[in-house]
C-alpha positions in Angstrom: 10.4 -3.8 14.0 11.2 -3.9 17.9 8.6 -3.1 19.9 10.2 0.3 21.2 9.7 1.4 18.0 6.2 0.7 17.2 6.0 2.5 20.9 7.5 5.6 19.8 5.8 5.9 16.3 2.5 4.8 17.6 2.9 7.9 20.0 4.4 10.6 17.6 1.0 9.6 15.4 -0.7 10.1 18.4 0.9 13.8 19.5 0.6 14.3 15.6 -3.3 13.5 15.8 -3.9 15.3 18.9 -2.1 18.7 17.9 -3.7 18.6 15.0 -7.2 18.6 16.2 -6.6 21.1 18.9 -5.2 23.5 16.4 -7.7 22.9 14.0 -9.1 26.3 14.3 -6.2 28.0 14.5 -5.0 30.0 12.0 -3.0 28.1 9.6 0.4 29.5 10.4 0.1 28.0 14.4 -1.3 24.9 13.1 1.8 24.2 10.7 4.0 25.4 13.1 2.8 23.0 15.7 2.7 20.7 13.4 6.3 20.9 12.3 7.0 20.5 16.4 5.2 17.4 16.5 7.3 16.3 13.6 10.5 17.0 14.6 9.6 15.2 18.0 8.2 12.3 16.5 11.6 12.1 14.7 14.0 12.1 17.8 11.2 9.7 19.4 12.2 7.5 16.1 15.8 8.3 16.1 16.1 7.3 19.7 14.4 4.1 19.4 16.4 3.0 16.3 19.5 4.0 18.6 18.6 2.1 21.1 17.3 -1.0 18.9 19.7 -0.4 16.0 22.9 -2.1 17.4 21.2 -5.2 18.6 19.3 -5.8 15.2 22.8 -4.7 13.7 24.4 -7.5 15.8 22.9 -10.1 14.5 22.6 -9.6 11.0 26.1 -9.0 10.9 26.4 -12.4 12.8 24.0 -14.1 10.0 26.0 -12.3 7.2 29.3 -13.8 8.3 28.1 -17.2 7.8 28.6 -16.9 4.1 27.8 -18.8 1.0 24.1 -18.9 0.1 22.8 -17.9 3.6 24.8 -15.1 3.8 23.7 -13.9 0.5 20.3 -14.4 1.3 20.5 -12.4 4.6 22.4 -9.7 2.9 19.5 -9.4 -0.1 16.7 -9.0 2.7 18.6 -6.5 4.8 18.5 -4.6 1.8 15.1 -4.9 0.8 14.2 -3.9 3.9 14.5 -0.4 4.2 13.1 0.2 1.2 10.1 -1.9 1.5 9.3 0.1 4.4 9.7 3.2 2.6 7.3 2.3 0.0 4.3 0.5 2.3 4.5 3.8 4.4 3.9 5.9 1.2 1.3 3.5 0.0 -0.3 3.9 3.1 -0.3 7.6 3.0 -1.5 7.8 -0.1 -4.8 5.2 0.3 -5.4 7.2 3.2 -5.7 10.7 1.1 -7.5 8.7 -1.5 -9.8 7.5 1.3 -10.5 11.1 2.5 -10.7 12.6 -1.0 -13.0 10.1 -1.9 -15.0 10.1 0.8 -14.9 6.3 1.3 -16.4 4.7 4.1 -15.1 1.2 5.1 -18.1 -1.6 5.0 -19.9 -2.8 7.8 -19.0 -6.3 9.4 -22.7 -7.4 8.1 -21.3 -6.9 4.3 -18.0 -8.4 5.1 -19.6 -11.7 6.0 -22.5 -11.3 3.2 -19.4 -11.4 1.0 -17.3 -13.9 2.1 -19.9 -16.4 3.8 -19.9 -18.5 0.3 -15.7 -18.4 0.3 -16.1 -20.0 3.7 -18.4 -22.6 3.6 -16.9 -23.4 0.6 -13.8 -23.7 2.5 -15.8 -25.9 4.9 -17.4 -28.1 2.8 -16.1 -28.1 -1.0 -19.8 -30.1 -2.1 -21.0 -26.5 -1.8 -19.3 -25.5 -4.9 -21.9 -27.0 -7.5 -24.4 -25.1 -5.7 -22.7 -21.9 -6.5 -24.4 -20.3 -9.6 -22.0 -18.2 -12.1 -22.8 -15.0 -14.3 -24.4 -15.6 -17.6 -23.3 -14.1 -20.9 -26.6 -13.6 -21.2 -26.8 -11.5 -18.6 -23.8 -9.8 -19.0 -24.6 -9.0 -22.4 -28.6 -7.5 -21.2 -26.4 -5.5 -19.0 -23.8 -4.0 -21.8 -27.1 -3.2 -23.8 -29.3 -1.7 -20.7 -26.7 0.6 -19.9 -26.8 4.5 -20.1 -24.5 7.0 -20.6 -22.9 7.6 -17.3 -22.2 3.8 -17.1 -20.8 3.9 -20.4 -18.6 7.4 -19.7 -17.5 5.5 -16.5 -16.2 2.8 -17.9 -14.3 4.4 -20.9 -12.4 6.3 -18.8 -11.3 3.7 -16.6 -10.0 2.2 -19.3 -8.5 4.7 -20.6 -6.7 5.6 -17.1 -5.3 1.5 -17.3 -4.3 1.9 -20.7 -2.3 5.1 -19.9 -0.9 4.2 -16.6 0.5 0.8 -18.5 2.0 2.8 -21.2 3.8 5.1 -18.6 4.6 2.1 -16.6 6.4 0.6 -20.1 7.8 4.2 -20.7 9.9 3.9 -17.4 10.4 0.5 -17.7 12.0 0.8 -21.1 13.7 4.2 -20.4 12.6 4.7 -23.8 9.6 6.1 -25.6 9.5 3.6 -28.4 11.1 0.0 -28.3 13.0 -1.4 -26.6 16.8 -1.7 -25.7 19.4 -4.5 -26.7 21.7 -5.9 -29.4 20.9 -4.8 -32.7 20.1 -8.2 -34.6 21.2 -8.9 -38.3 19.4 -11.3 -40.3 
């Protein structure tokens, strides 16, 4: 992404933030009305910048794309993965960052970060450090399954069942299909 762009997105966020906060106690009718005027001109901010940035990057794909055979095919597949790709990291984004807020997740302190990851780095550094690197026990594992209370236990049986039901919706879509799968019928 050229650098005018990250420019003008960086600064509709920015208006975005700011109107946001002014109008916060605003009845809700100004504030979404604002808010829809930041929008729109964060989006001829964008529009401009990919104008302006467009042709250039259009140049020389076009350029890459004429060399045919493999490399052409191969600049052609990642100028169409592209769009996409930002589509979906952008909605990813959006929604970790509702998660984060509906959660009310805090990120960790740089003391925790390097609690975690000191033994990944002086393992790194010096791989002799690995035998001194002590492992869960079953038996510790299994004092923990048997210690547990009910909350733990409630906890855990519904995360399961949330991965067990978002894989079976996950093979749903996959197989456009509610039960087995599509292909040539097979005579034995």
């Amino acid at each position: 992404m050229p650098a005018a762009t990250r420019a003008v997105l960086r600064q509709s966020q920015f208006l975005t933030r700011r109107t946001a906060v002014r109008h916060a106690s605003s009845s809700s009718e100004k504030a979404s009305q604002t808010a829809s005027q930041a929008a729109s001109k964060a989006q001829q901010g964008l529009s401009k910048a990919t104008a302006a940035a467009g042709p250039a990057l259009n140049n020389a794909a076009s350029a890459l794309r004429k060399i045919g055979g493999p490399v052409g095919k191969v600049v052609s597949f990642i100028d169409a993965m592209i769009p996409p790709a930002i589509y979906y990291s952008r909605v990813g984004l959006e929604l970790g960052k509702l998660v984060f807020r509906g959660q009310k997740m805090t990120p960790p302190n740089l003391a925790t970060f390097q609690s975690y990851f000191q033994p990944l780095i002086n393992a790194a550094s010096n791989p002799a450090t690995l035998k001194n690197i002590s492992l869960p026990s079953p038996q510790n594992f299994l004092a923990r399954v048997r210690n547990a209370n009910a909350k733990e236990i409630a906890f855990v049986g519904v995360t399961a069942a949330e991965v067990i039901g978002f894989f079976t919706v996950g093979e749903i879509i996959g197989r456009f299909n509610l039960v087995g799968y599509r292909g040539e019928v097979s005579h034995h």
